[in-house]
C-alpha positions, -999 to +999 in steps of 0.1 A: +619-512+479+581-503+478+592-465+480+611-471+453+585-488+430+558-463+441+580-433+422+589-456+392+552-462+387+544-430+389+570-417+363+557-446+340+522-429+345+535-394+341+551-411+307+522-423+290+499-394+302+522-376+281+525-398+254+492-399+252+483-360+248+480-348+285+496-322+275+478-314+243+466-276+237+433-262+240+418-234+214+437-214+232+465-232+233+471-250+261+451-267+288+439-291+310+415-323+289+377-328+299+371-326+334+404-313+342+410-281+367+421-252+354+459-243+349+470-211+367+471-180+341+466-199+306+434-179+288+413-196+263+402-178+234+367-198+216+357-186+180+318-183+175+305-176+137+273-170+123+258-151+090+238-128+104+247-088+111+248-066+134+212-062+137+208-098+143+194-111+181+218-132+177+251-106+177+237-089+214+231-126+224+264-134+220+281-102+235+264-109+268+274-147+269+311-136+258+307-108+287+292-131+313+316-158+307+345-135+309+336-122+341+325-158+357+357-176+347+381-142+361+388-134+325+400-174+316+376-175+288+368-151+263+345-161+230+355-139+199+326-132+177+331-133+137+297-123+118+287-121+080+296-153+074+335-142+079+343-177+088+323-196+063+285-203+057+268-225+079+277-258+065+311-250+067+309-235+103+294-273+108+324-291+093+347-270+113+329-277+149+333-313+136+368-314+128+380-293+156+390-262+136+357-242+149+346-240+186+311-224+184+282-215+160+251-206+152+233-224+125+199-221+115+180-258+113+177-267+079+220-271+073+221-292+103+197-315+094+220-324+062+240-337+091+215-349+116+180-354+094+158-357+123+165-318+133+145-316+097+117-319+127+118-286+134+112-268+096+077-292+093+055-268+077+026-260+103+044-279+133+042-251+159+012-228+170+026-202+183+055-182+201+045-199+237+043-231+214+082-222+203+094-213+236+082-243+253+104-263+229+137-245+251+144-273+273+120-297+267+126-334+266+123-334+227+147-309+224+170-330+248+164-360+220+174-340+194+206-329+212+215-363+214+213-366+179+237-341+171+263-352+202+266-383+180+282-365+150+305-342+175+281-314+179+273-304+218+236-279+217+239-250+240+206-236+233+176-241+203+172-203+199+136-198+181+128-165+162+090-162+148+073-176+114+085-176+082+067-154+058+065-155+018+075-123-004+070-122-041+061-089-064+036-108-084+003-104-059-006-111-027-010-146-019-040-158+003-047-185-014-033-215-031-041-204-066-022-172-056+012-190-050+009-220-080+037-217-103+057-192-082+095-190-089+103-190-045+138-195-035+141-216-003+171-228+017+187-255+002+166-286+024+145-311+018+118-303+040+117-268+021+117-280-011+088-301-006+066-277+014+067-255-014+064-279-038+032-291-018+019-258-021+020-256-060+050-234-060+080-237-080+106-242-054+143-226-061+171-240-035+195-209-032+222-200-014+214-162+001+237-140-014+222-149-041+188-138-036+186-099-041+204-103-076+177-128-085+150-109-073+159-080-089+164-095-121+135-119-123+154-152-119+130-157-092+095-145-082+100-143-046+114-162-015+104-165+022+119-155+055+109-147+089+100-103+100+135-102+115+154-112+085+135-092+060+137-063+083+173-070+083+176-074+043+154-046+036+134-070+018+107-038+004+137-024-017+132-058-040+096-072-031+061-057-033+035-084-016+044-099+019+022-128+032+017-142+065+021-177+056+034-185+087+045-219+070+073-229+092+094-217+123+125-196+122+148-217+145+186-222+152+205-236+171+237-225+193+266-252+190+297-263+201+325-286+192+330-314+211+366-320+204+380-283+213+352-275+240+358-308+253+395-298+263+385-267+282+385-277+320+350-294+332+343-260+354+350-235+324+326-263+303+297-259+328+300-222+333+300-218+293+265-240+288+247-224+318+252-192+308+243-198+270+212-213+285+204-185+306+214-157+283+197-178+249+161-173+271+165-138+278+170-131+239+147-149+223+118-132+250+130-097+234+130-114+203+093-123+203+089-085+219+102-074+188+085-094+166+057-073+160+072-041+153+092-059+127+063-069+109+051-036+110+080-025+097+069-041+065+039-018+058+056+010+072+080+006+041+058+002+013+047-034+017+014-048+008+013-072+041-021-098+036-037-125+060-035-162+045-062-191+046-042-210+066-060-239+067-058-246+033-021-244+036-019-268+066-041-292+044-019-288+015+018-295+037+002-327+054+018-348+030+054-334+040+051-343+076+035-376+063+071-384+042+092-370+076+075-399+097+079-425+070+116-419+073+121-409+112+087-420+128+067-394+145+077-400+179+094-361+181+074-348+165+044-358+186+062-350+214+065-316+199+032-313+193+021-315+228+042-290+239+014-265+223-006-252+253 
């Protein structure tokens, strides 16, 4: 009798396992739930989208991951990559990790803090020193904070991938000065934290979505806008500005992320091999990153630029009052934190 109410039980549990969606698909369509092993021959196919192109850190970055992961799960992974923005911008790409119809992105800071405003942390005007200053952030217990943040709206961080300053452009003058920039037409990501640095600085702040921005700079819709080397580089930012100024006002930071609903059904091994790899490859690109950071820049003169120094501290004086509205909201307790990560 025991025999026969040990198998009964277990086809009851074998019942409601299924019921229940053991037997639900991964992205690739089929697969074992979080934590689960492997099942013998079944491959699992991740999307990862992004905006930039091909001559974006961020393209090589993900080749090697894809490569890595390949090879370390016997082929039972693979990551596709889709550039350009071919699966959406970056608030899209968001919504889609959220829902479960996108398993990895790439997003720069300032969309994600529309979902999760304490990442706005990271676009403080003035916040971080340095490169050493950005890299330490990789791994550090704020970042850790700030990954629990966006784990509560579905979003698992693989790696914060930091790439340089942001610099100003316009083809009115050079601006070293804040009478230089007052008045400014200077189109900035559509963010809060943006908005009112600029703003700060006397500027006329113009939120705009970037395809936008070469039309409007060529026409005179707008004066200039701001970026860091590598995405002017990228853009070929000389063929529609004059004056390039190192106002260093903010980091250029993203973020690598992952849905927690569809990663989260790839078995617990293939989970971990996917996150220590992104960690490990994320490192190794944004150290050629900051190698490359200087040619960039040169890159600027090289084509025509007028590139100019900035007093700084003026600027730094004249953003206090953004970082001063950020605590109000959040408190200061990451940002401090960040802060002190400055050697």
């Amino acid at each position: 009798m025991k025999k026969i109410l040990c198998i009964l039980t277990s086809l009851m549990v074998l019942l409601v396992f299924t019921a229940c969606g053991g037997g639900a698909t991964s992205p690739a369509g089929g697969g074992a739930a979080d934590g689960g092993a492997a099942d013998a021959g079944k491959v699992y196919t991740l999307k990862l989208g992004h905006q930039a192109n091909e001559a974006h850190p961020w393209v090589p970055t993900v080749n090697e991951i894809s490569d890595l992961v390949k090879e370390r799960t016997d082929g039972r992974v693979v990551i596709e990559q889709y550039i350009g923005g071919s699966l959406g911008q970056d608030r899209d790409l968001i919504e889609g990790m959220q829902a479960g119809t996108m398993e990895l992105a790439f997003v720069t800071t300032a969309p994600i803090a529309g979902f999760v405003p304490e990442v706005g942390v990271l676009d403080l005007p003035y916040l971080f020193r340095d490169w050493d200053h950005l890299q330490a952030l990789m791994g550090s217990a704020p970042a850790e904070e700030l990954a629990a943040k966006m784990a509560e709206v579905g979003l698992t961080t693989y790696s914060f991938f930091p790439g340089g300053f942001r610099n100003a452009t316009n083809n009115k003058g050079p601006i070293g000065t804040l009478a230089d920039i007052k008045g400014m037409k200077i189109r900035v990501m559509q963010s809060d934290v943006f908005i009112d640095t600029f703003t700060a600085l006397g500027a006329s702040p113009v939120p705009m979505a970037w395809g936008e921005v070469p039309t409007s700079l060529q026409q005179g819709t707008i004066d200039g806008q701001e970026n860091p080397n590598l995405v002017n580089v990228q853009n070929n930012i000389w063929e529609y500005q004059k004056y390039y100024s190192l106002t260093q006002h903010t980091a250029y930071m993203s973020v690598l992320l992952g849905s927690q609903k569809l990663i989260g059904e790839l078995p617990q091994e293939y989970q971990d091999i996917l996150m220590e790899t992104a960690i490990e490859v994320c490192a190794k690109h944004v150290q050629q990153a900051r190698d490359d950071d200087p040619f960039l820049q040169q890159q600027m003169s090289d084509n025509g630029m007028n590139v100019n120094e900035v007093n700084l501290e003026e600027f730094q004086a004249a953003t206090a009052s953004v970082r001063d509205k950020f605590t109000a909201n959040y408190g200061s307790g990451i940002m401090d934190e960040i802060l002190a990560l400055a050697k």
